[in-house]
C-alpha positions as CSV (number, residue, x, y, z in Angstrom):
1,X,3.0,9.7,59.3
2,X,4.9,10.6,56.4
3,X,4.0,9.7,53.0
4,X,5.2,6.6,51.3
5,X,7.9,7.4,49.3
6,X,7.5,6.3,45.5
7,X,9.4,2.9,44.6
8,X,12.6,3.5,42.6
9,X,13.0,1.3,39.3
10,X,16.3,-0.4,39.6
11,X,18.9,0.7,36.9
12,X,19.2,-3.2,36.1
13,X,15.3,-3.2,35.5
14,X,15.4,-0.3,32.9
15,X,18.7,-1.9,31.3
16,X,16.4,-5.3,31.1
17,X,13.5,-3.8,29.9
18,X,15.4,-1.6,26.9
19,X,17.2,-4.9,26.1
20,X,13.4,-6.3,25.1
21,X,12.4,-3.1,23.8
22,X,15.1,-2.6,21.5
23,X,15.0,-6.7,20.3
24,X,11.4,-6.4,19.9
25,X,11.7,-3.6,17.8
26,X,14.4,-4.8,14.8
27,X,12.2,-7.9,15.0
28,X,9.6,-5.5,14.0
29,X,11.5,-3.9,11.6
30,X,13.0,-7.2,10.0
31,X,9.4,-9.4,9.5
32,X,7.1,-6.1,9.2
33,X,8.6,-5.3,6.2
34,X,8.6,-8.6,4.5
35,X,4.7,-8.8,3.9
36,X,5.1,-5.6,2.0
37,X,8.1,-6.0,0.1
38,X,7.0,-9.6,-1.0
39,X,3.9,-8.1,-2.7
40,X,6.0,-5.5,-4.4
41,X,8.8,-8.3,-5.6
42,X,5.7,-10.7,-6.5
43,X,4.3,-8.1,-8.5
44,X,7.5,-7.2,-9.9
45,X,8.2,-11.6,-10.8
46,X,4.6,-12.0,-12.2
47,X,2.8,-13.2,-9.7
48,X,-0.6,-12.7,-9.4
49,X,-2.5,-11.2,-7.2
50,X,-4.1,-14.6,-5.6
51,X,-0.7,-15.6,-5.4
52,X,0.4,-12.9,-3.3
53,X,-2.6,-13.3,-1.2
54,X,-1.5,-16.4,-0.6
55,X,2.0,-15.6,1.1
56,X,-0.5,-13.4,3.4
57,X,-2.4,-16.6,4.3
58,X,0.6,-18.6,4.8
59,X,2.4,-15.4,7.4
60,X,-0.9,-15.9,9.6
61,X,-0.8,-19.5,9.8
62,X,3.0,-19.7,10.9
63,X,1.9,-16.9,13.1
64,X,-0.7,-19.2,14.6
65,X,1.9,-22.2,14.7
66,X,3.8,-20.1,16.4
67,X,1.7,-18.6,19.1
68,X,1.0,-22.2,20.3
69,X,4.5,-24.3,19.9
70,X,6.8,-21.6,21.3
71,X,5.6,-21.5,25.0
72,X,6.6,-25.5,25.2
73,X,9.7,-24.3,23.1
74,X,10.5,-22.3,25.7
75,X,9.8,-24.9,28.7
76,X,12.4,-26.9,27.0
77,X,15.1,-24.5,26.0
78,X,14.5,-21.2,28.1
79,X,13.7,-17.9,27.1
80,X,17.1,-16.8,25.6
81,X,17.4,-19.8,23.3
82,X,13.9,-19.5,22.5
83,X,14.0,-16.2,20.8
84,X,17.5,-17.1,19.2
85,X,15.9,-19.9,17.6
86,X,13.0,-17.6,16.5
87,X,15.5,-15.0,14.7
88,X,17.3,-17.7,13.2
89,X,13.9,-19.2,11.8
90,X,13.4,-15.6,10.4
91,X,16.7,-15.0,9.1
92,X,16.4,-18.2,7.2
93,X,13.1,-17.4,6.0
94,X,14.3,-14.1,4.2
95,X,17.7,-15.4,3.0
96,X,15.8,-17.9,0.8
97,X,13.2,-16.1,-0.9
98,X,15.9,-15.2,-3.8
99,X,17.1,-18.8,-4.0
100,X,13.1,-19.8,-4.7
101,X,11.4,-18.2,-7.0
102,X,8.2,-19.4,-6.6
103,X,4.9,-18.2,-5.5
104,X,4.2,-22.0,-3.6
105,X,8.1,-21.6,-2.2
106,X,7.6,-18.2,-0.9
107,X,4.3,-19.4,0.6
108,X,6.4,-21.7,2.6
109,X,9.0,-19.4,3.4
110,X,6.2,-17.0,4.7
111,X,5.1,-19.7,7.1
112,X,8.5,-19.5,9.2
113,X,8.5,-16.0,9.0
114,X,4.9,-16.0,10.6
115,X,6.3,-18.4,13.2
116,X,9.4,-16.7,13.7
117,X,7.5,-13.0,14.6
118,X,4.9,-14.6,16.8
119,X,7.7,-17.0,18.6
120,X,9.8,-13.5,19.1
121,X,6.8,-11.9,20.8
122,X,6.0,-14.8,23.1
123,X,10.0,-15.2,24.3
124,X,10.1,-11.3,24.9
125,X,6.2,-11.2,26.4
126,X,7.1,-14.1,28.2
127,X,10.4,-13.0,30.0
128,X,8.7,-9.1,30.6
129,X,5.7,-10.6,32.5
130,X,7.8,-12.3,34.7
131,X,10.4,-9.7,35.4
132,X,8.0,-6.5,35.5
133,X,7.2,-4.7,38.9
134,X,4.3,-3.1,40.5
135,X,6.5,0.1,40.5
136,X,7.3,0.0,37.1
137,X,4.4,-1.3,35.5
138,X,2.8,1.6,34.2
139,X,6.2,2.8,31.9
140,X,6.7,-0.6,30.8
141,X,3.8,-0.8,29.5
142,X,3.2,2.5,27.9
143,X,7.1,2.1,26.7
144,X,6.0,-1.2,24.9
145,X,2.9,0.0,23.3
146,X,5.1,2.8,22.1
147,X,7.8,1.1,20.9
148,X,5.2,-1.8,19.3
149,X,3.5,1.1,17.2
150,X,7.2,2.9,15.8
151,X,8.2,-0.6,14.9
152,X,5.1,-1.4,13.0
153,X,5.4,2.5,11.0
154,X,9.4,2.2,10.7
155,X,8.8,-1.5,9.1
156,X,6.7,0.0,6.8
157,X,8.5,3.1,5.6
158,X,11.8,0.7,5.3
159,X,10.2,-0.5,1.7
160,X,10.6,2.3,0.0
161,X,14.4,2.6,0.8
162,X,14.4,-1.2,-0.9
163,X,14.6,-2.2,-4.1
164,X,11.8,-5.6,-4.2
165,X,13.8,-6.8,-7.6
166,X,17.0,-7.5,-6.1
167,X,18.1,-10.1,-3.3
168,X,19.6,-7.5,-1.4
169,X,16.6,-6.1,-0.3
170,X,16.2,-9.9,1.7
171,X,19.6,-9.4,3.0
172,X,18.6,-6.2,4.5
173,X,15.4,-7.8,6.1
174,X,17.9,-11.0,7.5
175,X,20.0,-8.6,8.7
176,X,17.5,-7.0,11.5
177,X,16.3,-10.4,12.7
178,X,20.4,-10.9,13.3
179,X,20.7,-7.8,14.6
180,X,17.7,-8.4,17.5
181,X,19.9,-10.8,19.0
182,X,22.8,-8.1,20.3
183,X,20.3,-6.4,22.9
184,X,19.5,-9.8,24.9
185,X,22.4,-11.4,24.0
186,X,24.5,-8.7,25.2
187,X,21.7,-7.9,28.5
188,X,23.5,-9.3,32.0
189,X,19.6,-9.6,32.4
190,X,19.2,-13.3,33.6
191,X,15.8,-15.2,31.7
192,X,12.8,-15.6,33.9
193,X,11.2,-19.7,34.9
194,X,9.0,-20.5,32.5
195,X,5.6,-19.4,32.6
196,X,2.5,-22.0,32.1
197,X,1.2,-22.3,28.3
198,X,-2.5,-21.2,28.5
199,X,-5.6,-23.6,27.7
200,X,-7.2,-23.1,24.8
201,X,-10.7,-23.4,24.7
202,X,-11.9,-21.2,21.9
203,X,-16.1,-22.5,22.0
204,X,-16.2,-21.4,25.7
205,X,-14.8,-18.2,24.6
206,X,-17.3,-18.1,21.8
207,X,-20.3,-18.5,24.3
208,X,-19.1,-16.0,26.1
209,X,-19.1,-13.0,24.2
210,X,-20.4,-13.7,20.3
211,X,-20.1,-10.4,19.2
212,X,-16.7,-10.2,20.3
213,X,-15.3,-13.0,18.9
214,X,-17.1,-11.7,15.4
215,X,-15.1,-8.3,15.9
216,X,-11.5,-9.7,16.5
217,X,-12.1,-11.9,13.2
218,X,-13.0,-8.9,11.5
219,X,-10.5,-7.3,12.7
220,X,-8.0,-10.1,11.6
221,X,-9.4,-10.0,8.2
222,X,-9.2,-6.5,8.0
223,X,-5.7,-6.0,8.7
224,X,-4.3,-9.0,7.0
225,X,-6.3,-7.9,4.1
226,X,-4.6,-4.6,4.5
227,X,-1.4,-5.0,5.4
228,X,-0.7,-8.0,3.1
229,X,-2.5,-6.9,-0.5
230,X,-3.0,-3.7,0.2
231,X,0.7,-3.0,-1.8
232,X,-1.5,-4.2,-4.9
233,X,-3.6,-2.0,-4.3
234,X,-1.4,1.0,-4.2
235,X,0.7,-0.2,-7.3
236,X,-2.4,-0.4,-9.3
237,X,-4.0,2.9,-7.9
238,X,-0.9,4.3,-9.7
239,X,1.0,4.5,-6.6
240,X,5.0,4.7,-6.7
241,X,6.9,2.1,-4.3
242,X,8.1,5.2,-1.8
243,X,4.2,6.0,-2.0
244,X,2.9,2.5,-1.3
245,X,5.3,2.4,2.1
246,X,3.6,6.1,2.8
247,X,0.7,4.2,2.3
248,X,1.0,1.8,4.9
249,X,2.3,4.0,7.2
250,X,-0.7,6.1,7.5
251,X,-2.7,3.5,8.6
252,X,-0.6,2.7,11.6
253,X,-0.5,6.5,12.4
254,X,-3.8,7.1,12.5
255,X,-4.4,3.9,14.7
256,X,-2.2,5.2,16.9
257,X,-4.3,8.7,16.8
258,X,-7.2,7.3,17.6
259,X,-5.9,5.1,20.6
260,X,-6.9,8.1,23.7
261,X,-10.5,8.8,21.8
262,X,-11.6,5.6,21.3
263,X,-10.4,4.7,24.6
264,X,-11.9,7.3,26.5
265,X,-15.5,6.6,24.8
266,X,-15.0,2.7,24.9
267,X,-14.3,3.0,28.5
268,X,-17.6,5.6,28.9
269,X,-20.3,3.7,26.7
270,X,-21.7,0.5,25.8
271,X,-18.8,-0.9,24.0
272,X,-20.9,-2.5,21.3
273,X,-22.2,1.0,20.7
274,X,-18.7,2.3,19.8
275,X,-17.6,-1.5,17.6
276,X,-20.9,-0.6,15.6
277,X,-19.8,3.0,15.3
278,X,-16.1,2.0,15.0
279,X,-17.0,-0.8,11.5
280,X,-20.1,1.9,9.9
281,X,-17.0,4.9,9.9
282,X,-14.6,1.9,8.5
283,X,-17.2,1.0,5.7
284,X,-17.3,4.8,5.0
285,X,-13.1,4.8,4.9
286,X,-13.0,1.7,3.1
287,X,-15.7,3.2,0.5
288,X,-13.5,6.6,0.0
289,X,-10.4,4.1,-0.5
290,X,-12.7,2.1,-3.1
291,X,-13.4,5.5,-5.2
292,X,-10.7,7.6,-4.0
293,X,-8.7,9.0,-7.6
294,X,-5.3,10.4,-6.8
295,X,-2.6,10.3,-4.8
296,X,-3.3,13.2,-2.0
297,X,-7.0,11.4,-1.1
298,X,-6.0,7.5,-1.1
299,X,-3.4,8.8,1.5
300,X,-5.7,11.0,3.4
301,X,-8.2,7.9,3.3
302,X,-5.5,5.5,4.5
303,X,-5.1,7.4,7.9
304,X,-8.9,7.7,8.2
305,X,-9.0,3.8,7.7
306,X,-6.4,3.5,10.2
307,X,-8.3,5.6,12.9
308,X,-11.8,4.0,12.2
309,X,-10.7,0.1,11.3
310,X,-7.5,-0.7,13.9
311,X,-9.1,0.1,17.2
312,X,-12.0,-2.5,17.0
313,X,-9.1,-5.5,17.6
314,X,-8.7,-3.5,21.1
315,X,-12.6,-2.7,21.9
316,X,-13.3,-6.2,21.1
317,X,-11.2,-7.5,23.6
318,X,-11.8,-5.3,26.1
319,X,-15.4,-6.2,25.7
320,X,-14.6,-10.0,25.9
321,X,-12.9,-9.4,28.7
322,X,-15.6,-7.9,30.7
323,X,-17.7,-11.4,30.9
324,X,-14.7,-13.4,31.6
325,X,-14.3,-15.0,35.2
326,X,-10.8,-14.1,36.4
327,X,-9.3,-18.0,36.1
328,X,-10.3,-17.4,32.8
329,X,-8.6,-14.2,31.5
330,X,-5.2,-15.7,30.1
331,X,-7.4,-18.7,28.4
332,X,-9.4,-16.1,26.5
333,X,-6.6,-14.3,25.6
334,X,-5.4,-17.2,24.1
335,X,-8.9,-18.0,22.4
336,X,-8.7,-14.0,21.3
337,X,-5.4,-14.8,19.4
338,X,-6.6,-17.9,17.5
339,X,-10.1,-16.0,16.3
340,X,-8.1,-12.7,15.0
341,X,-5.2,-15.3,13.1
342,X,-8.3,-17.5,11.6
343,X,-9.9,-14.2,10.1
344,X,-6.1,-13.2,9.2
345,X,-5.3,-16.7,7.0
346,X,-8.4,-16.7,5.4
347,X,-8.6,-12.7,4.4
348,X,-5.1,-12.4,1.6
349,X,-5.8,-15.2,-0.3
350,X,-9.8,-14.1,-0.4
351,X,-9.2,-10.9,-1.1
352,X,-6.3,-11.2,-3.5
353,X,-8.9,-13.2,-5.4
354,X,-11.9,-10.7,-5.9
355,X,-8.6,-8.1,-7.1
356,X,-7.7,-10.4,-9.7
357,X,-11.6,-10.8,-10.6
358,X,-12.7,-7.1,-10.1
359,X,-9.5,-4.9,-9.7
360,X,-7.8,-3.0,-7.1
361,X,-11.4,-1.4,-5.4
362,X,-12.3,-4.9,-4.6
363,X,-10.0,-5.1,-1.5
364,X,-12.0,-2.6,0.1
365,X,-15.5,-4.1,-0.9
366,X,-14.3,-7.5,0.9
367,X,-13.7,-4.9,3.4
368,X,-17.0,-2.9,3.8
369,X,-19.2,-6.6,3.7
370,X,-16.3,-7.5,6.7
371,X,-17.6,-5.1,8.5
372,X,-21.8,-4.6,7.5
373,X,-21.6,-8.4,8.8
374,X,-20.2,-7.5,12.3
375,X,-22.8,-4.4,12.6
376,X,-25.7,-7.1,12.0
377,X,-24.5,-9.5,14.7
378,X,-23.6,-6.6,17.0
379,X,-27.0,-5.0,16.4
380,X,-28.7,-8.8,17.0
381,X,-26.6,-9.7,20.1
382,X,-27.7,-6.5,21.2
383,X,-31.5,-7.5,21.6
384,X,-30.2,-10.8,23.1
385,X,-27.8,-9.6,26.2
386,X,-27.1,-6.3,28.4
387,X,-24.5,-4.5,29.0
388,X,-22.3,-6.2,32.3
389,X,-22.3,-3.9,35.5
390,X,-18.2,-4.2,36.2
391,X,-16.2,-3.2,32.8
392,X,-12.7,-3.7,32.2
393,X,-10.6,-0.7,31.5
394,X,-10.0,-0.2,27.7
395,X,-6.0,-0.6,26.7
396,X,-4.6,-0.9,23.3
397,X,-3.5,-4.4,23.1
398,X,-0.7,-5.5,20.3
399,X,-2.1,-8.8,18.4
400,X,1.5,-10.6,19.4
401,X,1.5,-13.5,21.5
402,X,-0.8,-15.6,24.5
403,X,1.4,-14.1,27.0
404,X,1.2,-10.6,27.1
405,X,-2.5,-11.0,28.9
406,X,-0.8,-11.5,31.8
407,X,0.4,-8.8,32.0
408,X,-2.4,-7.0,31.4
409,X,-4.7,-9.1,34.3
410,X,-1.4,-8.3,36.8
411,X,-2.4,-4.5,36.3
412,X,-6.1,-4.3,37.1
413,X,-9.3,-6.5,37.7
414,X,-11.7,-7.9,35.4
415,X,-15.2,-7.8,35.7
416,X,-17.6,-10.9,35.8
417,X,-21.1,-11.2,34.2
């Protein structure tokens, strides 16, 4: 018999998809840059630096709000609406930051900015899980990891093209959360049903796999920590502004470096074996960030902390994943999301603190103790359970909504313990 040709991808599918892909990305590049240029314009008001921690705090737990209200949002109003009403949320958000001046107003502000990214992820997630094919599963995926990581660098290097002192720097960031709406608005793409809201049942999830429930805190404290006071940390290392956004952008480059290696060995040996490796080589980064003097190594060390400290977020939940029965996966998920934003809220305002008590070097000390405390659980948990026989495959997974498990369950199996 003749072999089976290959499935084409309808022209309408790709059309759909770059729709999303193209929304999802000035969404990125309209909230991304907010946490970064609010710490610059704090800085530049006064504020201190426990004040900016705090609008870091407050993005997480709109973040979280969001996660959770916008799948019923959606049941109500459809997916379309849905992420309108998420860019409008955002667009607001931004507008007003020059109208109030004030470290407890911009906290507020920062909460529907945190709700308006996360409720823009689950409306896209949402509507891709339901539209994506066997056939083009593979490039959709790969296409959105892509497009996820150039949004995240892009949002970053946008701050040093703004001026954090003037209100038209907000305008700029409004601007992209109006602009997302063209791509769907314009798609002849027609919204998916509704998909079910996920349980959330975050002590099961705990039982099931300690270690990686530690690791995606950690990694929520580490990358809120980073990505929300980190600025500070650049301005008072004797960074300039076009520096600090090279700063930032480093780390998500050398994330995305380390994506195949860490992969590869995650998928090869016992994955608490490479989260132990992963946080002991981030304590290392984080203690040549600590010292570093000079512009040339606190850059260098940035991509090293982005190799060493992102990929735990993904090995963590690969290694959840491996225990979890499969009418369990998307509740998880869900669980996964709530234990990364809880280490994510509590990480600014904590570590905006020790800055204000012990200087700039102190955000990566908060760091480096992050992370010693995951290596000890890690190293206990690992006298207390073995390794499961059936292993999930390692993927890098975006920290955006409860949805997008699905679509990672649709592509492969999970093992059982």
């Amino acid at each position: 018999m003749p072999a089976t040709a290959p499935a084409i991808v309808p022209l309408s599918l790709i059309v759909s998809f770059g729709a999303l892909f193209l929304s999802i990305f000035l969404v990125q590049l309209g909230s991304g840059a907010l946490g970064p240029l609010d710490a610059l314009a704090g800085s530049v008001r006064g504020f201190t630096a426990s004040e900016i921690g705090l609008l870091g705090s407050a993005h997480f737990a709109g973040y979280l709000l969001g996660c959770f209200v916008m799948p019923a949002l959606i049941g109500r109003v459809g997916h379309g609406r849905g992420f309108a009403a998420a860019a409008a949320v955002g667009a607001i958000g931004a507008l007003l930051h020059p109208v109030f001046d004030t470290p407890l107003a911009w906290a507020g502000l920062r909460i529907l900015a945190g709700f308006s990214i996360a409720s823009a992820y689950t409306a896209v997630e949402s509507w891709m899980q339901a539209k994506v094919e066997n056939a083009a599963r593979g490039r959709v995926f790969g296409t959105y990891r892509v497009v996820e990581l150039l949004g995240q660098a892009a949002s970053q290097g946008v701050i040093a093209l703004l001026d954090p002192a003037s209100y038209v720097a907000y305008n700029v960031v409004a601007l992209f959360c109006c602009l997302c709406l063209l791509p769907l608005t314009l798609s002849r793409s027609v919204p998916p049903p509704t998909p079910k809201a996920p349980r959330l049942r975050p002590l099961k999830a705990l039982r099931l796999a300690p270690t990686a429930a530690m690791a995606i805190a950690t990694a929520g404290m580490t990358s809120a920590a980073y990505r929300m006071v980190g600025p500070l940390y650049g301005i008072e290392s004797g960074l300039g502004q076009a520096e600090v956004a090279l700063f930032l952008v480093l780390v998500v480059l050398g994330a995305a470096a380390a994506q195949v290696p860490v992969g590869w060995l995650a998928d090869r040996l016992d994955r608490r074996h490479v989260l132990i490796a992963l946080s002991l080589a981030t304590v290392a980064t984080a203690f040549w960030l600590a010292v570093a003097e000079g512009t040339g190594a606190i850059l260098a060390g940035a991509f090293a902390f982005g190799a060493t400290a992102w990929p735990v977020f993904s090995v963590a939940s690969a290694y959840a994943n491996d225990y979890a029965p499969p009418d369990f996966v998307v509740e998880l998920n869900a669980a996964i999301i709530l234990f990364f934003s809880l280490g994510a809220i509590a990480s600014p305002l904590l570590a905006a603190g020790l800055i204000d008590a012990y200087g700039a070097p102190a955000l990566f000390g908060f760091v480096m103790a992050a992370h010693l405390v995951l290596v000890a659980v890690a190293v206990y948990r690992m006298t207390q359970r073995r390794v499961p026989e059936r292993t999930t495959p390692y993927r890098y997974l975006p920290r955006t909504s409860l949805v997008l498990s699905r679509l990672f369950k649709r592509e492969g199996g999970h093992g059982t313990d």
